[in-house]
N, C-alpha and C positions, 0 to 999 in steps of 0.2 A: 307373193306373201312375204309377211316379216320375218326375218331369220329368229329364232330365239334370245340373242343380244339383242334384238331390237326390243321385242315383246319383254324381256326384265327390265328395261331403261338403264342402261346400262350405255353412260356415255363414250362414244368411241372418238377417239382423237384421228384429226386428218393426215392421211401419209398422203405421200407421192401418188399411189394407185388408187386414192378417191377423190376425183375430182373436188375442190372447193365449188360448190354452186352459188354464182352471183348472184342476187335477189333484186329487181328491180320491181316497183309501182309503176305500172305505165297506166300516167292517168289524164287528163284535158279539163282546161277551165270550162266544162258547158256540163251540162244537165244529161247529154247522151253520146258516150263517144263510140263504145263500141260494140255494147247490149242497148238499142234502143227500146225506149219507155221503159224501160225499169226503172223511171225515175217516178213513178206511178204507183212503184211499192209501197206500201206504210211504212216499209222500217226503212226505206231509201231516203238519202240525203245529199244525192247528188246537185241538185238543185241548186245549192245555197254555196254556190262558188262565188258569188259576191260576200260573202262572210268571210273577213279575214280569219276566226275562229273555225271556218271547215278544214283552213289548208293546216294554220296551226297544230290543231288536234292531231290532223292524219299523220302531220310530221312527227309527232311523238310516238304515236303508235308504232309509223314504220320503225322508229329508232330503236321502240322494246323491241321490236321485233327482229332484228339483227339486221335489216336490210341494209342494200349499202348504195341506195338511189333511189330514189321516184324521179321519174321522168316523162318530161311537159310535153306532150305533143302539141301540137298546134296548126291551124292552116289561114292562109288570109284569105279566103271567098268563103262563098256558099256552095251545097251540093244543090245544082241546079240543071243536071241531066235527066233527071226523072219524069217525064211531063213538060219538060223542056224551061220550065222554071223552078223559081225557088220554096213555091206552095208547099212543096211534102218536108223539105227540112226542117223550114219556120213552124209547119203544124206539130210534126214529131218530135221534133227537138235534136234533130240528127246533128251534133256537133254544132248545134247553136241554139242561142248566142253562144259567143266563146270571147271570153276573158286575156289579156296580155300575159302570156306566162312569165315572162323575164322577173315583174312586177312583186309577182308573189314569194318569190327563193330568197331574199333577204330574212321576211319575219317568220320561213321556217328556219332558216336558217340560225335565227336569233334563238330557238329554242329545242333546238337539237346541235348538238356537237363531233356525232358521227355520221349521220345522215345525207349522202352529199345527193346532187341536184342535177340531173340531165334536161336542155334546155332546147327547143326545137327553132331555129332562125333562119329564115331563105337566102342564101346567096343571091337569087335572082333580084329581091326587091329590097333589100337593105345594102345600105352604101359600107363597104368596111372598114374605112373611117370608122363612123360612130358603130360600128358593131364591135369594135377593136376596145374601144374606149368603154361601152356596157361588159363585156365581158371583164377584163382587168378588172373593172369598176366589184363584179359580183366575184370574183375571185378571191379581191381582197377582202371584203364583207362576210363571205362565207370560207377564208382561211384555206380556200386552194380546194373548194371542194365542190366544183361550178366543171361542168363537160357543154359542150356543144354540139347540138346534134344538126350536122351542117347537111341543109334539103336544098333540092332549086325548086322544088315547089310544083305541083301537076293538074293546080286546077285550073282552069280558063276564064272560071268569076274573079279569081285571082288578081290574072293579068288585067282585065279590066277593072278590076279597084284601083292598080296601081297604074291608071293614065296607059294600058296600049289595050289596041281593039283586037291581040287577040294573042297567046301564047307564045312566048321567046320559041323557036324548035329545041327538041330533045337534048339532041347531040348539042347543039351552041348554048344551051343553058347550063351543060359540063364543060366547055371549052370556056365561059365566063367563070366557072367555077375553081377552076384549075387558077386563074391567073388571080380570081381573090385571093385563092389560098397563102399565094406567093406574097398578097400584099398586106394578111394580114399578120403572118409569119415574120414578115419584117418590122411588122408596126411592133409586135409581142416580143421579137427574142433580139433584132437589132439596134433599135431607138436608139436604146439607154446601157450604160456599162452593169454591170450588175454593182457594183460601188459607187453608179452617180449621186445615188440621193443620199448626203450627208447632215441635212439640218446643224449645221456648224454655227451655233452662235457668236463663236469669239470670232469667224470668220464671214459673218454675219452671208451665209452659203447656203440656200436651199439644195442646191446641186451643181453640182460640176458642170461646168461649161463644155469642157472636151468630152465630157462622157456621156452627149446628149446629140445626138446627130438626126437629120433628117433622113429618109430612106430616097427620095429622089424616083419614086417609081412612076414609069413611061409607058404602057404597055397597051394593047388594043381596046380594049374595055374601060379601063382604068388610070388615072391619072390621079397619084396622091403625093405629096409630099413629104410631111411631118414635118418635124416629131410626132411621136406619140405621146398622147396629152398624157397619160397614165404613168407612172411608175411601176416596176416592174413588179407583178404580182405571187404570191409564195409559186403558182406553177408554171408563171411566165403566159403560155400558151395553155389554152382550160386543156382537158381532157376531149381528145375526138370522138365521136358519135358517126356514124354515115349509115346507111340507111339503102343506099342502090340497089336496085336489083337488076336493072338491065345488061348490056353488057358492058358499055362506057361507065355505068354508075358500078359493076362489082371494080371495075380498073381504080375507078375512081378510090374506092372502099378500101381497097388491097395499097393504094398508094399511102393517103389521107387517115385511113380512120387505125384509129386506136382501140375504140370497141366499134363492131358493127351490127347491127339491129335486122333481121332479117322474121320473114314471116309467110308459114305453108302449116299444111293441114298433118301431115307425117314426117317423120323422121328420113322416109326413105326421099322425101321431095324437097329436103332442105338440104342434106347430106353433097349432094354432087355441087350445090351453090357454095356451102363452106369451103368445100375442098375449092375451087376455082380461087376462093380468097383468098384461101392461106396460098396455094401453088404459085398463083400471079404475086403476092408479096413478097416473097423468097425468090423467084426465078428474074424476075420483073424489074424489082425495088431491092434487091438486097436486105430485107426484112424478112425479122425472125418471125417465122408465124407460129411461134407458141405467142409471142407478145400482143395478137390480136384477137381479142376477147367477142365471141359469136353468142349474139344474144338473140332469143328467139320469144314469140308472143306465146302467150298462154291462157285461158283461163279458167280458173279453178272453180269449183264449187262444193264445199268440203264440209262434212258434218259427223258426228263421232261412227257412223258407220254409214255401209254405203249403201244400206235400206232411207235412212234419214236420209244421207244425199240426192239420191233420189227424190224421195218427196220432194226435199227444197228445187230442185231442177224443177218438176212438177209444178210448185209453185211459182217460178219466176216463167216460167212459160203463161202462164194468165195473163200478164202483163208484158209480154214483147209485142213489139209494132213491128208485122209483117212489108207493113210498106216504106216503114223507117230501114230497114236490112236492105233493100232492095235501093232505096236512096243512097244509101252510102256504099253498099257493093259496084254502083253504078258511078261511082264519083268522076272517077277519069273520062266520061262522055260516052257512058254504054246506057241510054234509055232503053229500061224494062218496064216502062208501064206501061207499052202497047200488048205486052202479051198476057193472057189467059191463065189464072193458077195454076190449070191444069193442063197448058201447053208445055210439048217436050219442049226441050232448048238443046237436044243432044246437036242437031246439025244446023242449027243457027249458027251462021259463021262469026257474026257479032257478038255473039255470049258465049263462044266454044272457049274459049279460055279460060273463063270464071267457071263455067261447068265443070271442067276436064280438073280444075283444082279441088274443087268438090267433091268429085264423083267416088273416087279413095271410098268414103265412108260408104256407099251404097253399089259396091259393082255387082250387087244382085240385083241391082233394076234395071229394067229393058229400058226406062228412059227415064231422062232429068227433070223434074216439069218447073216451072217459075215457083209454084207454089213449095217446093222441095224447097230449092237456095233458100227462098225469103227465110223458111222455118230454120234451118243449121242456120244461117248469116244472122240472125234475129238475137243470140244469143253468144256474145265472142268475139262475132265478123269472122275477116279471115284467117283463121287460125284454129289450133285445137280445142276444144271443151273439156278439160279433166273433171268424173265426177268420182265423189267416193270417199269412204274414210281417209283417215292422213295418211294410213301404211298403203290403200292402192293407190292415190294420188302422187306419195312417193319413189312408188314402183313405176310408173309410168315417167315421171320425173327421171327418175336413172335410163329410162329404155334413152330417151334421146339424147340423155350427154352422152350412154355409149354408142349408139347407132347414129347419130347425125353432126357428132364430137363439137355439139354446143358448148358454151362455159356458163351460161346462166339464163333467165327466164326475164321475160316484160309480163309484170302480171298485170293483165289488166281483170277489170272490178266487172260484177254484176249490179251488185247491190252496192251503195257505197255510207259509210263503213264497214260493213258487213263481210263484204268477201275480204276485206285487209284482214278483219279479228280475225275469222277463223282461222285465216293463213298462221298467222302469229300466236293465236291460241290451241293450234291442234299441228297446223304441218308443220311448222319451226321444231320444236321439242321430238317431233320424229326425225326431221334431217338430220338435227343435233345428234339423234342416237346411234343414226347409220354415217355416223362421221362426215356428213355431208358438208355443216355449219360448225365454226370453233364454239366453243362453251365456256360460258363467262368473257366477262367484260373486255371489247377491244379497245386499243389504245384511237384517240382518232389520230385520224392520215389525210393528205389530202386524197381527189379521188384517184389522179394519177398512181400514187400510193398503194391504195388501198386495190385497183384492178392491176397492176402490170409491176410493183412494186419497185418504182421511180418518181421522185418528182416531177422530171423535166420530160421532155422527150427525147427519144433513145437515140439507139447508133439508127442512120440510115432514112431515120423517116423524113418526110419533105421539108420539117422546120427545121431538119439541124444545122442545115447550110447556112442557116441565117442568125444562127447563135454569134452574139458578140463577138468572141472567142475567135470563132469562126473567122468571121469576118477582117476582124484586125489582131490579126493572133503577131504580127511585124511588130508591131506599134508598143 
């Protein structure tokens, strides 16, 4: 419950011993990304991600709202494990169609000034050349406030889109990853001096000739030379994003990422994966692991008490697609539509994983059945459900930054715009009063800035070898 400062409104300013809570929109250009068919709702507007007025709007909202990112997920296939093709996504609208996220971050861009932009791009099927070249590009557009959320990507329609008959392996799509990072780390912080571009017209100079070099890289994968077409952008290198959970992808995570995006049912099942990040950063990497920012999924469903809450839960369950939850919990190649609603799944070896994540909620059941998952997975996927007025949705809020030592949330939408308002109309103005959120107007920052409060990248991390500076610090 709310303390009594809470319940007068009575704003509390953030010390040291209240965490600041990140606020991120994790949301997808399609119609269902993570509650399928609530696009079914009357008041739902997820649908209309061809309207450049849907992204527009949300982006101003989030900005009332204090958030400090909405962030594009994205994938290049289809979910086509289900039935063994792609029938149940195309019906349900399981994360399709889907939209180019890159596309969209300018024209919110153009109408928010603090709001910055996490952006989901595969190392596996994009060359980093021109990956190097869109990002600087949205950098400078969005004034240093553009992160990258670097995937290799895990679906198998995937690789078949992009010309192979059948998935790079695991482990060599982080070993290609590893060597991008190096090549586009050089294309961002080596290229260019940070004084080459001078626009000199008495010396009639776009830029310095000496202060523009090629990076020359040679490497197994990879074969790029430059320059890099771009000049260097307010953050040089966007803001890292990763995403791993395996055990090569948390190395990965602990090396590479600057925030990393992680996602389980409790606090007590996310806790031991944080700690692996921050330990392997610091033991590993010589990185501080307070500077890596653990963002975890969420979704809300919030109304001025938590009898209403309820109801609206109530009501968005009319409209979830049991078979669409089941589509996308299967994504990585686990077909469940040969089994029975009412089939356990406790000792199916091929759903003991997805179960055993589940199970948390229900250890009073003797057993799991298909029909269970689909109902929890139908509203959220995989991750928590907060229901409740702002003060319990709050209090559960706090249980995970203290027990799982997250630094901020991926809210993802039921309803859409729906779950944003009340976020911004009811939980906001609580965090604000348990000093969770500053109060009144921030200065903008870029996002580097505004998560880890630095422009560039710091001591230690993988790109700083390849800082100018660095580089020809002789010269």
């Amino acid at each position: 419950m709310a303390s009594p400062t809470h319940s007068e409104g009575i704003p509390a300013a953030i010390s040291p011993a209240k965490k600041r809570i990140i606020m991120q929109a994790f949301v997808m250009g399609c119609g269902g990304h993570m509650s399928i068919g609530q696009w079914r709702h009357p008041e739902d507007h997820s649908s209309e991600v061809t309207d450049l007025e849907h992204w527009t709007d949300i982006a101003k909202l989030l900005e009332r709202g204090k958030f400090d990112a909405l962030f594009l997920a994205d994938v290049l296939g289809g979910y086509d494990a289900y039935g063994g093709n792609m029938d149940s996504a195309v019906k349900t609208g399981t994360q399709f169609p889907v939209v180019e996220p890159t596309l969209i971050v300018p024209a919110m861009a153009a109408v928010t000034k603090n709001l910055c932009f996490g952006v989901t791009v595969s190392t596996t099927y994009e060359h980093p050349f021109q990956l190097a070249r869109r990002f600087s590009t949205l950098d400078h557009l969005t004034k240093g406030r553009v992160a990258w959320n670097v995937v290799t990507s895990y679906l198998e329609s995937a690789a078949k889109n992009m010309g192979l008959d059948t998935q790079v392996p695991h482990d060599t799509r982080y070993e290609i990853a590893h060597e991008y990072m190096d090549v586009v780390y050089a294309l961002w912080e080596s290229s260019w001096a940070p004084d080459a571009l001078v626009y000199d017209k008495a010396t009639s100079t776009v830029a310095r000739p000496e202060g523009v070099r090629p990076i020359n890289h040679k490497g197994k994968h990879f074969s790029v030379a430059g320059p890099h077409l771009v000049a260097p952008s307010p953050q040089r290198t966007p803001f890292i994003f990763q995403a791993g959970s395996s055990g090569v992808g948390l190395d990965f995570a602990a090396k590479h990422g600057e925030a990393v995006f992680v996602s389980g049912h409790a606090p007590h099942i996310i806790r031991p994966r944080v700690d692996v990040i921050r330990k392997t950063a610091r033991e590993k990497f010589g990185r501080d692991p307070a500077e890596i920012k653990v963002i975890v999924k969420v979704t809300t469903i919030i109304d001025k008490t938590d009898e209403l809450a309820q109801a609206k839960y109530l009501e968005n369950k009319r409209y979830a697609d049991h078979d669409g939850a089941l589509t996308l919990m299967g994504g990585s190649g686990l077909d469940l539509s040969p089994y029975p609603r009412d089939q356990d799944l406790s000792n199916t070896p091929l759903a003991q994983k997805l179960v055993d994540s589940y199970r948390w909620k229900h250890l009073e059941s003797e057993k799991w059945t298909t029909g269970m998952l689909a109902e929890f997975g139908s509203i959220g996927g995989n991750g928590p459900l907060l229901i409740g007025s702002p003060a319990t949705v709050a209090d559960q809020l706090e249980v995970w930054l203290d027990e799982a030592d997250v630094d901020g949330f991926n809210f993802a939408y039921v309803t859409w715009p729906g779950t944003y308002e009340d976020i911004v109309n009811l939980l906001v103005p609580e965090l604000e009063r348990r000093g969770r959120l500053p109060v009144g107007e921030e200065e903008p920052r870029t996002m580097r800035e505004r998560f880890v409060g630095r422009k560039h990248v710091g001591n230690n991390h993988a790109a700083e070898k390849y800082k100018w500076a660095a580089l020809y610090r002789s010269e």
